[in-house]
N, C-alpha and C positions, 0 to 999 in steps of 0.2 A: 460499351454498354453490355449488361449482362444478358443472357439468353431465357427465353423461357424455355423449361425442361416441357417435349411432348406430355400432354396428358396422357396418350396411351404409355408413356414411360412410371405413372406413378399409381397403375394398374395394380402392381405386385405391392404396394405400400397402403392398404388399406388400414394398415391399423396404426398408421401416423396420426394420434390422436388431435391433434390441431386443425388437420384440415379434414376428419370426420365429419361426414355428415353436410360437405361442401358437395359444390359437384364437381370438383376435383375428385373427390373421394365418396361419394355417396355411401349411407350406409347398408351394412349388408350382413344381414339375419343368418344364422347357420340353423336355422327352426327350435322349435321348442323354448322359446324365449333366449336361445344360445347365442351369443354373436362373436366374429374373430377377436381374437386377443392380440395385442401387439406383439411384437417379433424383436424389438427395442426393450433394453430397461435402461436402471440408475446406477450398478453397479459393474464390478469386473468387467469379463468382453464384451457384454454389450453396453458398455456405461457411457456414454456421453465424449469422453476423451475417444473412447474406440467407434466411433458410431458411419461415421465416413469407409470402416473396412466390412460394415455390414452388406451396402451397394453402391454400387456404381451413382446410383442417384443423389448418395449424401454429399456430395464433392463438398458442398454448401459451409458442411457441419466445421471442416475444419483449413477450408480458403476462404470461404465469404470474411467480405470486413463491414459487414453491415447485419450482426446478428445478436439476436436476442438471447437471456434479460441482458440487462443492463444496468449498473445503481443508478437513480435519478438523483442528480447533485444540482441544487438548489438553481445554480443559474447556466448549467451546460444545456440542458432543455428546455424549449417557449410553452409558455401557458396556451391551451388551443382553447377558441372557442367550445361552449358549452352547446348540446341540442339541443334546441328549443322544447323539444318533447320527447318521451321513448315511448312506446308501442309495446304494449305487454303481449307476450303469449297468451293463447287461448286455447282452449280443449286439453286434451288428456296431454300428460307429459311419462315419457317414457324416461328411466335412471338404469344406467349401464356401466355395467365395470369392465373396464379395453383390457386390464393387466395395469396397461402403465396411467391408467387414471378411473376417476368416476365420472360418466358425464349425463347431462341431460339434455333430450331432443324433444322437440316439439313438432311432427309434421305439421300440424295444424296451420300453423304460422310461417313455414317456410315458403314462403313465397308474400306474406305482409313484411310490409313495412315496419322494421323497428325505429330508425333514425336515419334524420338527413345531413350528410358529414360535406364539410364543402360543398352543397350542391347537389349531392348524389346521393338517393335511397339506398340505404342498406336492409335487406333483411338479416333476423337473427338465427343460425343455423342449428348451433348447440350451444351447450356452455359447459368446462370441465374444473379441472381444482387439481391444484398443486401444493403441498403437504413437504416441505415448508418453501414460505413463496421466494416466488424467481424474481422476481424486481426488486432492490432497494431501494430507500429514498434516504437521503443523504449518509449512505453505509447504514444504515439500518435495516433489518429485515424482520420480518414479519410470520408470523404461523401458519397461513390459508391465505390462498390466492386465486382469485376465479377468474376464469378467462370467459367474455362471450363473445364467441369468432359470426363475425355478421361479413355477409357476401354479397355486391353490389346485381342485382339480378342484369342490370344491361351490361357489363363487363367482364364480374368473375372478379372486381376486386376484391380485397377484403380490409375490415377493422377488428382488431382484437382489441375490444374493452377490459380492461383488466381491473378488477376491484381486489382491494388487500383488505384484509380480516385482522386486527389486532383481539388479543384476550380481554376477557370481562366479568365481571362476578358480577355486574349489577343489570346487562344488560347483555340481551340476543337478536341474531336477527333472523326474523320468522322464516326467511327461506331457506337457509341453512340449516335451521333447527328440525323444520320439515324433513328436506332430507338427509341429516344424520337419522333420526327415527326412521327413515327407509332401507337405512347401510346394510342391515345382518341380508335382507334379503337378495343382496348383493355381493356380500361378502366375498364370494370364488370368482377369480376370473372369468369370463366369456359368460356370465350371466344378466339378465335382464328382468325389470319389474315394472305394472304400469306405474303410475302416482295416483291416476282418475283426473278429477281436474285440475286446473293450473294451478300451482304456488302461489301465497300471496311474496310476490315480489315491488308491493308497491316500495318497500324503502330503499329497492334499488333503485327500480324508474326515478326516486326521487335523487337519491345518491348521485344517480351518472348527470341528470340536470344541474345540478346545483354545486357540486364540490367540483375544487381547480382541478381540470384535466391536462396531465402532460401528453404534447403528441410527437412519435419520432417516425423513421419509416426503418423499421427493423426486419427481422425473419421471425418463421416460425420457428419455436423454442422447442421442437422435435423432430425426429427425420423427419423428412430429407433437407431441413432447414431452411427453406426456400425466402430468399429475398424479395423485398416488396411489399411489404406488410407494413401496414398503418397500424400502431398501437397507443388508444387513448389510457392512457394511465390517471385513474383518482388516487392521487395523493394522500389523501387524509382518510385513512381506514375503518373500517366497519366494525359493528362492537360481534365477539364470535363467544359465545359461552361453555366454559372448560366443559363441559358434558358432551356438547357436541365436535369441538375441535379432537377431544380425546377419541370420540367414534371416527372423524374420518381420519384420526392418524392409525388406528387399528386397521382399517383395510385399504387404506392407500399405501402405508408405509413410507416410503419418503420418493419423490419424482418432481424435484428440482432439480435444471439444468442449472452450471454454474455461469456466473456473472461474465459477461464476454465484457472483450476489449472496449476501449471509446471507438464511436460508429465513426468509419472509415480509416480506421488505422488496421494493419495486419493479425488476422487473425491469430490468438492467442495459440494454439497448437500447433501454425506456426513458428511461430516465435521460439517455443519448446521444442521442437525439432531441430531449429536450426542451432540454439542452445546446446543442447543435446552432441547436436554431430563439432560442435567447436570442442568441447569435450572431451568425446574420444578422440577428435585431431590430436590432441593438447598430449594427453595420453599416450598416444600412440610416438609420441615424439620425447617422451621422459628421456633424462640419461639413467643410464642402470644403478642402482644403488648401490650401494660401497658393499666390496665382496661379491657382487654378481658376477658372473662370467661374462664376460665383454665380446662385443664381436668381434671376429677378425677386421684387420684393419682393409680397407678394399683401396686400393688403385685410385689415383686422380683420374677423372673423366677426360677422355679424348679432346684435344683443344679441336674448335671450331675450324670447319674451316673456312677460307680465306676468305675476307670480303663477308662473311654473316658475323654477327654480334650476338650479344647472350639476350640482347631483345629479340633478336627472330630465333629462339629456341622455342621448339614445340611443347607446352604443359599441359601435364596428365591431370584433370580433376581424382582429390581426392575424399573416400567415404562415397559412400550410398544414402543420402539424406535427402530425403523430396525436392522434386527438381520442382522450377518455377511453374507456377500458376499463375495462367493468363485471365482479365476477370471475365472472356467469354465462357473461361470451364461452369464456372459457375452460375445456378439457375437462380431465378428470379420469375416474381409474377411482372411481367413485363408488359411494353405498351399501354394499351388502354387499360388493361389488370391493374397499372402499378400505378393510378391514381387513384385517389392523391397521394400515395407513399412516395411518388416522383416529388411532389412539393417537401416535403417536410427530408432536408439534408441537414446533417451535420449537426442536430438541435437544433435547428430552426426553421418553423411553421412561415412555409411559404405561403398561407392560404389567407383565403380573406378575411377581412378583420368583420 
């Protein structure tokens, strides 16, 4: 069973945009509408492949075997029940740029009821956007992808709703459209803006009711990557209109994690390491090419002695290539946190019909 990482461990990770604004991560204002900026990107050293040598805390990013996106293939993941109702936000909604996304918070509402998943209220804590989106559905991907990360208030667990956005010339959808028209005043990292009152986001509430939801129990799709994450995926995508997808590709720029392995198989950067160091083994064993200087030739090894066999000879590991990982290294939102993501294994919705 995996561990849950201390909360006081994920302290220094406040601008792990996923679980902003949770109470994992609460958010936190640097004054003058300023707030921290992530410490993570999409590129070079801090990109994704390297995101685990950032902290100690990402073990997640590159041993977990239960991490998010993932393509949705048509019959590897269970259709989950639909919510009977969603709970809109109300009052003033605040839009913020972390660095590594745009998101929006509502205090209003945190602590109402957005939906009831299996049995259990969740409220809605933020919602952010990914620029071009991190799920496929059957190897197809998508332009915008919106995450809304809801927190069980009795456990601390959580569900990421995740809506995809395809292109459109004949049709928008009004909360998107909303806030692209708020983008410029966002534009700079570590900046904030109010909205005044809520978004009309009725064609979501109606969206997340009514279109087939896939549900798996994956990680969050950012440091520290943490396991135990419920994520209902709508399949059939939202119309997004080229005026507005073009404004948040200008100030989000691109912040898709890449597609991880099938859930429960070995984490893909594993995989690439171990790749990697067969590799240089391989290499490191070439015969010299025609015309190289050859080595000297060395001496047969010392015969055994008497009564030991060349099976009780002692072997030198060789390369320096990531030693095993046990799955206690890695965290997870555990126990009562990690329902229902405890039900929902392998692709398949343990929950009630």
């Amino acid at each position: 069973m995996y561990t849950l990482l201390p909360l006081a461990a994920l302290a220094g990770l406040a601008s792990a945009s996923c679980l902003h604004g949770t109470s994992y991560l609460p958010r936190r204002s640097t004054g003058n509408n300023t707030i921290e900026v992530a410490k993570f990107g999409y590129t070079g050293t801090t990109g994704p492949v390297l995101w685990d040598s950032l902290s100690a805390d990402n073990v997640a990013c590159s041993a977990g075997r239960f991490q998010s996106p993932i393509n949705i293939a048509d019959s590897s993941i269970a259709t989950a029940p639909n919510p009977t109702s969603y709970t809109l936000p109300t009052g003033p909604l605040t839009f913020e740029n972390l660095g590594s996304t745009v998101e929006v918070l509502s205090e209003a509402s945190g602590n109402t009821s957005a939906l009831t998943f299996d049995g259990k209220a969740y409220s809605l804590k933020q919602f952010h956007f990914h620029t071009p989106a991190e799920h496929r559905v059957s190897d197809e991907h998508y332009p915008l992808e919106m995450h809304m990360v809801h927190e069980a208030p009795s456990d601390g667990s959580l569900v990421v709703v995740a809506l995809l956005f395809d292109l459109s010339t004949t049709a928008a959808t009004p909360l998107v459209k909303a806030l692209a028209a708020a983008l410029p005043a966002i534009a700079n990292p570590g900046t904030a803006t109010p909205l005044g009152e809520a978004a009309d986001m009725a064609d979501i509430a109606k969206h997340i009711t009514s279109t087939p939801l896939r549900a798996y129990a994956g990680s969050l799709t950012t440091p520290p990557c943490k396991e135990g994450v419920t994520f209902l995926l709508a399949t059939e995508p939202l119309p997004l209109d080229v005026e507005s997808y073009n404004a948040f590709k200008r100030v989000v720029k691109f912040n898709a994690r890449f597609s991880q392995g099938a859930l429960g198989e070995e984490n893909l950067l594993r995989v690439f390491a171990k790749e990697n160091e067969g590799r240089q083994r391989a290499a490191a064993n070439e015969t010299p090419a025609s015309g190289a200087e050859e080595a000297p030739a060395t001496s047969a090894p010392p015969a055994l002695p008497e009564g030991q066999g060349e099976g009780d000879a002692a072997t030198v590991p060789v390369g320096g290539g990531p030693g095993p990982v046990t799955e206690g290294a890695v965290s997870t939102l555990d126990g009562p946190r990690a329902t229902p993501a405890a039900r929902v294994r392998r692709g398949r919705w343990a929950g009630r019909e």
